[in-house]
C-alpha positions in Angstrom: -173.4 11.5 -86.7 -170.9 13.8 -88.8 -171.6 15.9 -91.6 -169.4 13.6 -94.0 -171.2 10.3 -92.4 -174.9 12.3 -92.9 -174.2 13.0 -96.7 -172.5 9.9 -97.8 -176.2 7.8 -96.1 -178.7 10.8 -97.6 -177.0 11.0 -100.9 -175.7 7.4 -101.6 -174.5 8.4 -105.3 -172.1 11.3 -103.9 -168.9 9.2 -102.6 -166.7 10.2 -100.0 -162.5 9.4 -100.7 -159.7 9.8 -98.6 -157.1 11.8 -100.0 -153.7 9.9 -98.3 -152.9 6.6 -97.9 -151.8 7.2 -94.7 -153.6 4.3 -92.5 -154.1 6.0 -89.1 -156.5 8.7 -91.4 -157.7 6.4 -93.8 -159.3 4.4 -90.6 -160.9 7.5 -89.0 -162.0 8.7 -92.6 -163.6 4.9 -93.3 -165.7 5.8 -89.9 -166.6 9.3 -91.8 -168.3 7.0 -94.9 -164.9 6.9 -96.9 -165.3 3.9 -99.2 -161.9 5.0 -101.2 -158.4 6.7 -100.9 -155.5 7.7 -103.0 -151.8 7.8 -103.1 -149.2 9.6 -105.3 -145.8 10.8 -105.5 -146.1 13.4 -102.8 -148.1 11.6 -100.7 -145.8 8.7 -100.5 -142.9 10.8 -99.7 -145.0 12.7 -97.2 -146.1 9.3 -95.4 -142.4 8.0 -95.4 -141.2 11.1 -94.3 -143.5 11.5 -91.5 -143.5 8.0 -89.9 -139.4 7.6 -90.8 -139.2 5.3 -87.3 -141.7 2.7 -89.1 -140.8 3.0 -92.6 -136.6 3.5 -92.4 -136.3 -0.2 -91.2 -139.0 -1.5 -94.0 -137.0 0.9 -96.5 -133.8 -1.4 -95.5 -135.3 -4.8 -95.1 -136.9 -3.6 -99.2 -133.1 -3.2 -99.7 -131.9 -6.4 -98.2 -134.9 -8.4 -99.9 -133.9 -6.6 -103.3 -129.9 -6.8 -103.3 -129.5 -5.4 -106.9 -132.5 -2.6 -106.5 -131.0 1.0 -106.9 -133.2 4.2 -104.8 -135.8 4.1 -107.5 -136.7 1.1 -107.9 -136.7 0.6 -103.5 -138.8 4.0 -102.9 -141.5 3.0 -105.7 -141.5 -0.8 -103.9 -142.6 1.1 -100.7 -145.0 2.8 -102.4 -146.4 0.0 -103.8 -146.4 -1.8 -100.2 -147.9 1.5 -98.9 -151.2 1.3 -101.3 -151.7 -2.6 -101.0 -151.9 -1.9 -97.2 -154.6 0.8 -97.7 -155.8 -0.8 -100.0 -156.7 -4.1 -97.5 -158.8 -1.7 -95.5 -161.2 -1.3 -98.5 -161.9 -4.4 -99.7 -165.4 -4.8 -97.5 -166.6 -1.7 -99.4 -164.9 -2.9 -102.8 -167.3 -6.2 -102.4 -170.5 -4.0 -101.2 -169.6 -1.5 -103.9 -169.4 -4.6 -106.3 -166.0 -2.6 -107.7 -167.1 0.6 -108.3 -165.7 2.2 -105.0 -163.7 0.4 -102.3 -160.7 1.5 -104.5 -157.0 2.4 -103.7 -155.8 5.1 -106.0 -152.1 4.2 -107.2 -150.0 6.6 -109.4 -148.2 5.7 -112.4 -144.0 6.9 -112.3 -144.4 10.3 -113.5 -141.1 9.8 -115.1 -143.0 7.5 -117.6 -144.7 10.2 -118.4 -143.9 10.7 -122.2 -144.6 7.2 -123.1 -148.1 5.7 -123.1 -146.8 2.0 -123.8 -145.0 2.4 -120.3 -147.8 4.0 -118.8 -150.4 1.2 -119.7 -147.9 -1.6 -119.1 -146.9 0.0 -115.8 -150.9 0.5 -114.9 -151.8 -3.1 -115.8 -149.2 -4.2 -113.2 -150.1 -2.1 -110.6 -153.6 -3.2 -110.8 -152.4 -6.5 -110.5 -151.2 -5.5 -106.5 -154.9 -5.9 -105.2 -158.0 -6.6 -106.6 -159.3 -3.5 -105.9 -156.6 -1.0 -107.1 -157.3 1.9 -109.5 -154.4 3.2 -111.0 -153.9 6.8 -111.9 -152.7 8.3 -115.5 -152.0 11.4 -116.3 -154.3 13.2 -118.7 -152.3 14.5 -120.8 -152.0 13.6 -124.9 -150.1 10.8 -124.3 -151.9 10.2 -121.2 -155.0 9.8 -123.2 -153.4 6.9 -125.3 -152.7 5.3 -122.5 -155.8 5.6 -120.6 -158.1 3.7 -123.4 -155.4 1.1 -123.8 -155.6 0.2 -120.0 -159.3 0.4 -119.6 -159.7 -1.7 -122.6 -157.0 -4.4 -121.1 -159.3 -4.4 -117.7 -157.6 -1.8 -115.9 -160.1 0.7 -113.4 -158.1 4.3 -114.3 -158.3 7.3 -112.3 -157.5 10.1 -114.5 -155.1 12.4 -112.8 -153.0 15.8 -113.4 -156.0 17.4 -114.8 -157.7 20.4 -114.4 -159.8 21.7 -116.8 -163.1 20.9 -118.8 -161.5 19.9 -121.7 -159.2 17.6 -119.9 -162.0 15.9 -118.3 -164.2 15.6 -121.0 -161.0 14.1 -123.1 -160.1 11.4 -120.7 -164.0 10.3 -120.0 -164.1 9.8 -123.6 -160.7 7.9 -123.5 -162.4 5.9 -120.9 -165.4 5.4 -122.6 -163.7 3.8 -125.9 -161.8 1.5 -123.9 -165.2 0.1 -121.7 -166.2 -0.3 -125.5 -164.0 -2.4 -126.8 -164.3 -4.7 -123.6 -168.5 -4.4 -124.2 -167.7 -5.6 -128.0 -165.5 -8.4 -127.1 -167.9 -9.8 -124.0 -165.4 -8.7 -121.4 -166.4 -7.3 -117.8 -167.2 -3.8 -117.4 -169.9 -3.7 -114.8 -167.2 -4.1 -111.8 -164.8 -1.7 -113.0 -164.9 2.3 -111.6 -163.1 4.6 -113.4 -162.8 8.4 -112.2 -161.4 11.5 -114.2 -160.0 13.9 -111.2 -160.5 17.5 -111.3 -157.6 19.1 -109.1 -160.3 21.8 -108.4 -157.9 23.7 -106.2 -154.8 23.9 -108.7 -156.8 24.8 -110.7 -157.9 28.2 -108.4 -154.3 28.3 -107.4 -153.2 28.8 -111.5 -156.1 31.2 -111.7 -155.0 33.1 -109.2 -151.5 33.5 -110.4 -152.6 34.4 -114.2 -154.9 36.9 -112.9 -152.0 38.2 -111.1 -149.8 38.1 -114.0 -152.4 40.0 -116.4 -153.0 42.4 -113.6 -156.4 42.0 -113.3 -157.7 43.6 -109.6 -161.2 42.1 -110.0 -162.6 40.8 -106.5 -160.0 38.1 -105.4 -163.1 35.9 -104.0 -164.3 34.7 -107.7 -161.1 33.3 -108.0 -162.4 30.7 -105.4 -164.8 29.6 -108.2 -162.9 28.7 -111.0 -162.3 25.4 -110.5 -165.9 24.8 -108.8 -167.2 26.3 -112.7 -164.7 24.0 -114.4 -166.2 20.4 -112.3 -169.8 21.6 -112.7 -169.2 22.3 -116.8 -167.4 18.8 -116.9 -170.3 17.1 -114.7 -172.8 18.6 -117.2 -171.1 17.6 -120.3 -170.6 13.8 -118.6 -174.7 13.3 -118.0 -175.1 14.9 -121.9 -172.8 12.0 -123.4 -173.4 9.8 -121.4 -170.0 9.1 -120.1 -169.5 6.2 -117.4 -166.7 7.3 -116.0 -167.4 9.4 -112.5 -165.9 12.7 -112.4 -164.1 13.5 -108.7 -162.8 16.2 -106.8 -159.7 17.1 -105.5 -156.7 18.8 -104.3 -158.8 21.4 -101.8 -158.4 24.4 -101.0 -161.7 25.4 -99.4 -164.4 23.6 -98.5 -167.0 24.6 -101.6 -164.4 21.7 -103.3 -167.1 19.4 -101.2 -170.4 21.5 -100.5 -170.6 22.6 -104.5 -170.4 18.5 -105.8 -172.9 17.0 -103.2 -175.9 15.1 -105.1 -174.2 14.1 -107.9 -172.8 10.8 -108.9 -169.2 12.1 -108.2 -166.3 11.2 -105.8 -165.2 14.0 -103.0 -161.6 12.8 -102.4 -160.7 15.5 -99.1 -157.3 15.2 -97.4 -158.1 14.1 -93.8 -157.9 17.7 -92.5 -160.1 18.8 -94.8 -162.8 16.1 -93.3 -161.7 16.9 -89.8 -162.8 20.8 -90.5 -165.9 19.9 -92.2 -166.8 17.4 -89.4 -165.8 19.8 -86.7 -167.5 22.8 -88.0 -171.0 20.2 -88.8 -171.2 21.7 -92.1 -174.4 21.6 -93.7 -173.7 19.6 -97.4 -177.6 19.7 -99.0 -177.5 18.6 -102.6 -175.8 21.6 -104.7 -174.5 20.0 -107.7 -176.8 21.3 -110.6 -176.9 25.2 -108.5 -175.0 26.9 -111.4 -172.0 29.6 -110.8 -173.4 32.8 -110.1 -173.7 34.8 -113.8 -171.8 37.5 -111.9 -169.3 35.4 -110.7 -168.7 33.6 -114.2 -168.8 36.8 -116.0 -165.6 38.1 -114.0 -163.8 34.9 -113.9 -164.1 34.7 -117.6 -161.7 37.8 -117.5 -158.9 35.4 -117.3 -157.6 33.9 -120.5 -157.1 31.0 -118.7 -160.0 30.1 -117.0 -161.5 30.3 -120.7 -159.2 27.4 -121.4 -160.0 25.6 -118.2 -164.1 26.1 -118.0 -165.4 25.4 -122.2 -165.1 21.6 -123.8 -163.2 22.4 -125.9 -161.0 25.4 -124.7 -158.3 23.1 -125.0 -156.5 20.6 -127.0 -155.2 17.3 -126.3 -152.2 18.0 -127.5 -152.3 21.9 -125.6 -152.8 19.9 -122.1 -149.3 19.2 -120.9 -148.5 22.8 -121.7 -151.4 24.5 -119.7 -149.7 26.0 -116.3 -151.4 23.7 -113.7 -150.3 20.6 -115.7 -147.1 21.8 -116.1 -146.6 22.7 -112.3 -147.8 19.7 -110.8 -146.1 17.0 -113.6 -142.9 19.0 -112.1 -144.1 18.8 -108.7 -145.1 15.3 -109.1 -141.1 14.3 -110.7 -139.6 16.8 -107.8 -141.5 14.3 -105.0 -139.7 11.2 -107.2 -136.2 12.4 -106.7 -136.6 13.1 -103.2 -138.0 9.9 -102.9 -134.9 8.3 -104.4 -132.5 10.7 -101.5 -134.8 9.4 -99.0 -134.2 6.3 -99.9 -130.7 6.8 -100.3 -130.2 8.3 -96.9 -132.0 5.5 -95.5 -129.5 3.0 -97.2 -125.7 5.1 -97.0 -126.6 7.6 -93.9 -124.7 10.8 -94.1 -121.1 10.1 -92.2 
């Protein structure tokens, strides 16, 4: 049995996600214990871009379904056809689950990222793709709006673009007001399963670079910590209030973004390599998630100004989280993946003479 498959039986509250919505890995990762995946702008493009034989002749048969479509419009219906197709190969763990995994992770159009009306509107129509689809929103300030307003219309959210304590802690509590309003009016909660995402790794990767920046030449290693700290200080915070929302982890970049979260009621979302290493290797994963940080280890990370920020509840305000540098670099990265997206597309349609 593999590593993966041995934690997700011995710890049944600690749930294993694919990171892709790619369907070759998302089929291997199911046999792993997966019982979730995700998709988002870079994802998508990397799927398309990948597998170009398969998805160039969908890409024009989208185009001759769609005559009046323009690039945009075409790349996000592949994406759309892209999740509902992972999504399919969930739905026996959506019904055992009873809704609370068995999810495909869609991403709202980062370019509708400074409206929350658009973002809830656009999220209540993406979950309408599949029964079990959870849509991600940023969590941002205007994020946040959003995020209440489509819980509270029905809509299972996974919280993305965040990084940091504060960011978690803000969305769960976004989350948290919307699953009220639906408890107050007699509306279905119990099969919903909203997640808040912690992009651990970003988070060590911004770490890294602001240590850099300040020219601090403390022991390089810590840095691999900072966005373990920042989950467990969220997960702690989460069993304090009470939040129902489940906190998961993401974006890796070592493989203490798994073995540091086991036990707790959290999603692991790996990309497939990630999984294949951790299988390979037979890692041990025993139940870690209360071990606190090493003092030592805290103590040098809290050097940096902006793991400060990242690791207290309130090192941040809502209206501080689109400026903090991890946000900022992915919502870029995340608009960068859209336009090439829309000259994919458009290569696909008017090839280069």
């Amino acid at each position: 049995m593999s590593a993966l498959k041995r934690m997700t039986e011995q710890f049944p509250q600690t749930s294993l996600w694919n990171d892709s919505a790619n369907i070759a890995e998302l089929r291997q990762s199911i046999s792993f214990g997966a019982v979730g995946a995700t998709c988002n702008p870079v994802i998508a493009l990397a799927v398309i871009r990948n597998h170009l034989d398969l998805w160039a002749p969908r890409l024009a048969q989208l185009a001759r379904e769609h005559p009046q479509a323009g690039e945009a419009e075409l790349g996000w219906k592949a994406v759309e056809l892209m999740s509902q197709e992972a999504a399919s190969l969930l739905t026996g763990a959506f019904e055992e689950h009873r809704g609370v995994n068995g999810r495909l992770s869609i991403q709202t159009d980062p370019r509708l990222h400074r409206s929350a009306a658009a973002l809830a509107d656009q999220a209540e129509r993406f979950s309408q793709l599949a029964p079990n689809i959870i849509v991600k929103i940023p969590a941002t300030a205007t994020g946040l709006e959003a995020i209440e307003e489509a819980t509270w219309r029905g809509v299972s959210v996974n919280v993305t673009v965040s990084f940091t304590c504060a960011q978690a802690v803000a969305a769960g509590e976004a989350i948290e007001r919307g699953l009220a309003r639906r408890d107050a009016a007699g509306l279905e909660t119990a099969r919903m399963g909203p997640v808040v995402t912690i992009m651990v790794g970003r988070l060590d990767d911004w770490i890294k670079e602001s240590a850099k920046r300040r020219r601090l030449a403390g022991d390089p290693g810590v840095y691999e910590w900072a966005g373990v700290a920042a989950f467990k200080r969220a997960y702690q915070v989460y069993q304090e209030r009470g939040l129902r929302a489940r906190l998961l982890s993401a974006a890796f970049r070592n493989t203490l973004h798994a073995s540091e979260f086991v036990g707790g009621r959290v999603v692991i979302s790996p990309p497939f390599g990630w999984q294949k290493l951790i299988n390979d290797d037979d890692l041990a994963l025993p139940a870690r998630i209360d071990a606190p940080v090493r003092p030592e280890v805290l103590e040098a990370l809290r050097r940096v100004p902006e793991f400060r920020q990242a690791y207290e509840p309130d090192g941040l305000a809502p209206a501080e989280f689109e400026a903090f540098g991890a946000t900022a670099k992915t919502l870029r990265q995340f608009l960068d993946a859209d336009a090439a997206l829309d000259a994919l597309v458009r290569d696909v349609l008017i090839p280069a003479p």
